[in-house]
C-alpha positions as CSV (number, residue, x, y, z in Angstrom):
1,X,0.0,0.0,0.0
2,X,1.0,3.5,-1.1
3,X,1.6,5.7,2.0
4,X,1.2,9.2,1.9
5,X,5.3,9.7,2.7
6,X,6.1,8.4,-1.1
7,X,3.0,10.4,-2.6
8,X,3.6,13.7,-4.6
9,X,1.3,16.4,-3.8
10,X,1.0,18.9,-6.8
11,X,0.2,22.0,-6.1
12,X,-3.2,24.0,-7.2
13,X,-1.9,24.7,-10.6
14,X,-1.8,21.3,-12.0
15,X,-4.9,20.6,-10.6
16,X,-6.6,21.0,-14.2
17,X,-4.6,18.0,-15.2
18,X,-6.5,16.0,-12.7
19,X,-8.9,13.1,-13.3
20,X,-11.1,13.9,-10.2
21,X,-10.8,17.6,-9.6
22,X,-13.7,18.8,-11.8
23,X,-15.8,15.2,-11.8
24,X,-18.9,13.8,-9.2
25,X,-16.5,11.4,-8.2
26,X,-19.0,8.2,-7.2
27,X,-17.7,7.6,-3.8
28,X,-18.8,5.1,-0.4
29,X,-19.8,7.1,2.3
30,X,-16.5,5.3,4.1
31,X,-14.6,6.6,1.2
32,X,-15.6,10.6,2.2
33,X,-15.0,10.4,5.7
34,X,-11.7,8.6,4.8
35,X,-10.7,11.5,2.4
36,X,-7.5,13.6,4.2
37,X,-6.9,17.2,4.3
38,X,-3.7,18.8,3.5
39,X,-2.2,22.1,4.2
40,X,-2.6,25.0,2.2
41,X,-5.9,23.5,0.8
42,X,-8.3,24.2,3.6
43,X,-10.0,27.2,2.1
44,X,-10.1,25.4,-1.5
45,X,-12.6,22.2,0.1
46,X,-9.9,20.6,-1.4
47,X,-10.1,16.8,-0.1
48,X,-7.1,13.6,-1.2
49,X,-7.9,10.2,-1.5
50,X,-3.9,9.2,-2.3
51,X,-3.0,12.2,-4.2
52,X,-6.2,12.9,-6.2
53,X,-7.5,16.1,-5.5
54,X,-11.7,15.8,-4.7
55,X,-14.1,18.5,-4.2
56,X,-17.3,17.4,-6.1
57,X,-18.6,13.7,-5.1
58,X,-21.4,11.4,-5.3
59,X,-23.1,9.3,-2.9
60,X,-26.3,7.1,-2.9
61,X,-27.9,4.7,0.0
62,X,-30.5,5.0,2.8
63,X,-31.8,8.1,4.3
64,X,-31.5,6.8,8.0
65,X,-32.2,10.1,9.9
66,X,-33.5,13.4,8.8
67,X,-32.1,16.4,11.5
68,X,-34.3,19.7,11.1
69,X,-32.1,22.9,11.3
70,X,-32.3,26.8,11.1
71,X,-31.9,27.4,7.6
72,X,-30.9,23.9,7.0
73,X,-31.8,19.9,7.1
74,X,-29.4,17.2,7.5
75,X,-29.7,13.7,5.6
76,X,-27.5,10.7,7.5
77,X,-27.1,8.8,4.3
78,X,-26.0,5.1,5.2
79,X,-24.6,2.6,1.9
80,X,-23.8,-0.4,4.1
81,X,-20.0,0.3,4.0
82,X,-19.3,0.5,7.7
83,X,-20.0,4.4,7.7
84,X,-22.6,6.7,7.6
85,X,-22.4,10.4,6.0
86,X,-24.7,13.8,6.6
87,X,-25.7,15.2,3.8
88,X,-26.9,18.8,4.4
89,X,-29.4,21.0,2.4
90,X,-30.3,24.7,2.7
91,X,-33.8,25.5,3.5
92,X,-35.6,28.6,3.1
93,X,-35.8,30.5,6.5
94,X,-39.8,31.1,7.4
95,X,-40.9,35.0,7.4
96,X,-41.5,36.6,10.9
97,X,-44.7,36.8,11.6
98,X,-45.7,40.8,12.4
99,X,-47.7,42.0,15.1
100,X,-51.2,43.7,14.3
101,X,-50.3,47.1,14.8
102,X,-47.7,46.7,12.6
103,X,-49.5,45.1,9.5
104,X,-52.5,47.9,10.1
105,X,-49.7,50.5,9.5
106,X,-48.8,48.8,6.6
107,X,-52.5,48.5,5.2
108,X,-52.2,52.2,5.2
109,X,-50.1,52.8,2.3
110,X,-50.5,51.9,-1.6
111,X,-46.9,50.5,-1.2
112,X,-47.3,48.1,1.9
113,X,-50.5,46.8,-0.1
114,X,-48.6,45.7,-2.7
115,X,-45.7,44.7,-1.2
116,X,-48.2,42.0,1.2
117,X,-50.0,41.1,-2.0
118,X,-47.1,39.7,-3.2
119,X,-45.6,38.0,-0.5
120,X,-48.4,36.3,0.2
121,X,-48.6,34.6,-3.1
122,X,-44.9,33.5,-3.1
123,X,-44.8,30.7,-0.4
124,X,-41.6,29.0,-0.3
125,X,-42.0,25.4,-1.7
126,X,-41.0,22.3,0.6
127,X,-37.7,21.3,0.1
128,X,-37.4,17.7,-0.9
129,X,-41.1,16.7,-0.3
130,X,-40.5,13.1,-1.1
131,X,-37.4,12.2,0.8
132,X,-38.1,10.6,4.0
133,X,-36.9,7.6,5.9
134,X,-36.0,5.3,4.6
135,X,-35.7,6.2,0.9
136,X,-33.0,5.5,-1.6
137,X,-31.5,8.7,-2.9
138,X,-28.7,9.8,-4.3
139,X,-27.1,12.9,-3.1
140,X,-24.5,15.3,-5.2
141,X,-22.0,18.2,-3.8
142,X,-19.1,19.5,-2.3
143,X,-17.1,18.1,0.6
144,X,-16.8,20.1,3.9
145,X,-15.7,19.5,7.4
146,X,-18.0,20.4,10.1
147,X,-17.4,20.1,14.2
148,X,-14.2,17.3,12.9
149,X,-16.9,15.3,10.7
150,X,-17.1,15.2,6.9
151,X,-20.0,16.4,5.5
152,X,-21.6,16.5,1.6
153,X,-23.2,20.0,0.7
154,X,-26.0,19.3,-1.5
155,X,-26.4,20.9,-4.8
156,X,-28.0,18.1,-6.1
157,X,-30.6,15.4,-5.5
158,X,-31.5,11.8,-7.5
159,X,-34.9,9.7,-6.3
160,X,-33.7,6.4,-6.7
161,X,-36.8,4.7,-8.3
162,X,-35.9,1.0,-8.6
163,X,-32.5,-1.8,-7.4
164,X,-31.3,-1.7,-10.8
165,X,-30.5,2.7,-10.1
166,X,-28.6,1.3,-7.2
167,X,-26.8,-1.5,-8.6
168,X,-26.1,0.8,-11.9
169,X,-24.0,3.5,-9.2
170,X,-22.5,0.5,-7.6
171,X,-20.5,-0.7,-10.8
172,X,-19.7,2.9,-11.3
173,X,-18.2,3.4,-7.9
174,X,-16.2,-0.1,-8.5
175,X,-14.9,1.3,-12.3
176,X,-13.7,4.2,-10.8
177,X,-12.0,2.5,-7.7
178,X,-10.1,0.5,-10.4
179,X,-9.4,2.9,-13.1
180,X,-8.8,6.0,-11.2
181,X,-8.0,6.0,-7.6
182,X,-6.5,2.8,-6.9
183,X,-2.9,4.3,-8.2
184,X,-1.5,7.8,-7.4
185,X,-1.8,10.6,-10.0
186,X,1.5,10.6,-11.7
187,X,2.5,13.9,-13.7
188,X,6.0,14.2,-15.6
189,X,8.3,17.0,-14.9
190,X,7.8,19.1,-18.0
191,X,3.9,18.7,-17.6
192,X,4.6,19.9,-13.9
193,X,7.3,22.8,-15.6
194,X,4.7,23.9,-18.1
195,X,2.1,24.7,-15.8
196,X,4.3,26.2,-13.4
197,X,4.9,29.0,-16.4
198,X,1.4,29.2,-17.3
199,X,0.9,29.7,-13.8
200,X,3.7,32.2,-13.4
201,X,2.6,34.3,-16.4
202,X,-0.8,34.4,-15.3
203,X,0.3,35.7,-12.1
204,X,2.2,38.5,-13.8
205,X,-0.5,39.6,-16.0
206,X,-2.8,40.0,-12.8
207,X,-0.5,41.9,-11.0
208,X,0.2,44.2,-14.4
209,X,-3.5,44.4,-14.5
210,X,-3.4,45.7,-10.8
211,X,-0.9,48.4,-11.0
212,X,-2.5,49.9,-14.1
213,X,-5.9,50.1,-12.3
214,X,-3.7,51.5,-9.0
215,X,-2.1,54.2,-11.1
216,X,-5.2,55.1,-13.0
217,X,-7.0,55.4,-9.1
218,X,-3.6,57.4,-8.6
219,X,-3.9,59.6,-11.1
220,X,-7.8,60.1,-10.5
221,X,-7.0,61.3,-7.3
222,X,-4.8,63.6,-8.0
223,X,-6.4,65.2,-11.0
224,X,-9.6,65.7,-8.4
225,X,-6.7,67.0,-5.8
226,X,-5.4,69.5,-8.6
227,X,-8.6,70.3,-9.7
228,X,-9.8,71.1,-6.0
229,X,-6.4,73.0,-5.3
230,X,-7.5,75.4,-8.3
231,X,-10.9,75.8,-7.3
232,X,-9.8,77.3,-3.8
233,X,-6.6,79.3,-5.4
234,X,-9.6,81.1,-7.7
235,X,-11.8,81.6,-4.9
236,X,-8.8,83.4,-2.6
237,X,-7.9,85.7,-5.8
238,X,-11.6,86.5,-5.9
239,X,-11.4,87.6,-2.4
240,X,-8.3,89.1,-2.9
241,X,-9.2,91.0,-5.5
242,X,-12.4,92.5,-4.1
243,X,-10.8,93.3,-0.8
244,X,-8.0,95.9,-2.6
245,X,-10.4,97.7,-5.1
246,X,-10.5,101.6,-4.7
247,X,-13.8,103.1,-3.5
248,X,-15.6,105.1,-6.2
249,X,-15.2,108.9,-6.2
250,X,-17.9,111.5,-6.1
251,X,-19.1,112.8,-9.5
252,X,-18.0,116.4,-10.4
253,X,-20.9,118.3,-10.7
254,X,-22.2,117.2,-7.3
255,X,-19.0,119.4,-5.6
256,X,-20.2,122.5,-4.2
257,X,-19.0,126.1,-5.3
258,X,-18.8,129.4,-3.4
259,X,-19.4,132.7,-5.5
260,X,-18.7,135.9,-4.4
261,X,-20.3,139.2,-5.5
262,X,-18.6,142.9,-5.0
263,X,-20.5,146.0,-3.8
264,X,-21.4,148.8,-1.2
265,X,-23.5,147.0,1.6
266,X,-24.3,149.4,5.3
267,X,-24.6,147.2,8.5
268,X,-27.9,146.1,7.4
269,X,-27.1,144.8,4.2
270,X,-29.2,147.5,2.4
């Protein structure tokens, strides 16, 4: 057996090269919860059976238990493989219900009428109505880890309808056992050496594409800056200007004049 020592671990950008990365891999529930975690892939929900990167998987069996949630419902699928995996869809949260006084405030306006109208027609449908106990189903989604436990998000979901569905997802899980994860993935050095390049140029034209859209912010700024700077300079020669100007002068003919007249006046002025 292969131990995880001797296995190469590729990094992210030769996952596209990888026969399980973008695939529902058909998996046993004992398979997902024996999936392994490594580091640096935690926030990917990037899973390794061997050295095969999984994130999308498939899973069918018996719906065992059905846990009711806030906003979500938990399926514990079990496939008779020594393990049992929860399987968890999102429901839709119920409306609060409003007090009276508040609705009657509502009622007042054209708005609020509408607005009630129209959420009382859409009523969220049930979400899997005919998956209970006890039913075959085959569930679809991402791995996750929650509280130390594997989970399946669901994005997906398959009625089973009859043995031969089952038996059909059995020989699929067995095919790809044999074809696909029973050896490690094996890449050759100048597959591994292209994509590092790819990878590398990639990188560069990002970070080309993030200093041009820094220096055009740059330059935005300091056109508004300029433009502001002018905008108060005007303003202060304005003021300036208005401050210094000479007060206007009296018009000539408003002076007044003083005549004088000659002649022979007594002490009365007769």
């Amino acid at each position: 057996m292969t131990s995880a020592d001797t296995l190469v671990f590729y990094p992210s950008y030769c996952f596209h090269l990888s026969p399980t990365i973008n695939k529902w891999c058909p998996l046993r529930a004992s398979d997902i919860v024996g999936l392994e975690s490594r580091p640096g892939f935690e926030v990917q929900d990037v899973y390794f059976h061997l050295n095969h990167p999984i994130r999308w998987v498939r899973i069918t069996g018996v719906v065992v238990a059905i846990d009711e949630y806030y906003g979500r419902r938990v399926y514990t699928i079990d496939d008779s493989t020594g393990a049992c995996i929860e399987c968890c869809v999102t429901v839709p949260v119920p409306a609060k219900t409003k007090p009276l006084w508040a609705i009657s405030n509502e009622a007042s306006s054209d708005a609020a009428k509408t607005k009630a109208a129209e959420s009382s027609t859409e009523e969220p449908a049930p979400v899997l109505p005919d998956v209970d106990v006890g039913t075959i189903v085959e569930f679809r989604g991402s791995v996750s880890t929650f509280r130390e436990h594997k989970q399946v998000k669901v994005l997906k979901t398959i009625t089973v309808r009859s043995t031969s569905q089952e038996v059909l997802f059995w020989n699929k899980i067995r095919d790809f056992r044999r074809d696909v994860l029973s050896r490690p993935w094996v890449l050759e050095r100048k597959e591994v050496r292209r994509c590092q390049k790819l990878a590398n140029a990639e990188g560069d034209i990002q970070e080309k594409k993030h200093s041009r859209r820094k220096k055009h912010r740059s330059d935005k700024n300091a056109l508004e800056e300029s433009q502001n700077g002018r905008q108060i300079e005007n303003s202060l020669r304005n003021a300036t200007v208005k401050s210094t100007k000479p007060e206007r002068s009296l018009p000539s003919h408003t002076k007044t004049t003083k005549t004088y007249v000659e002649g022979q006046y007594d002490a009365l002025g007769l």
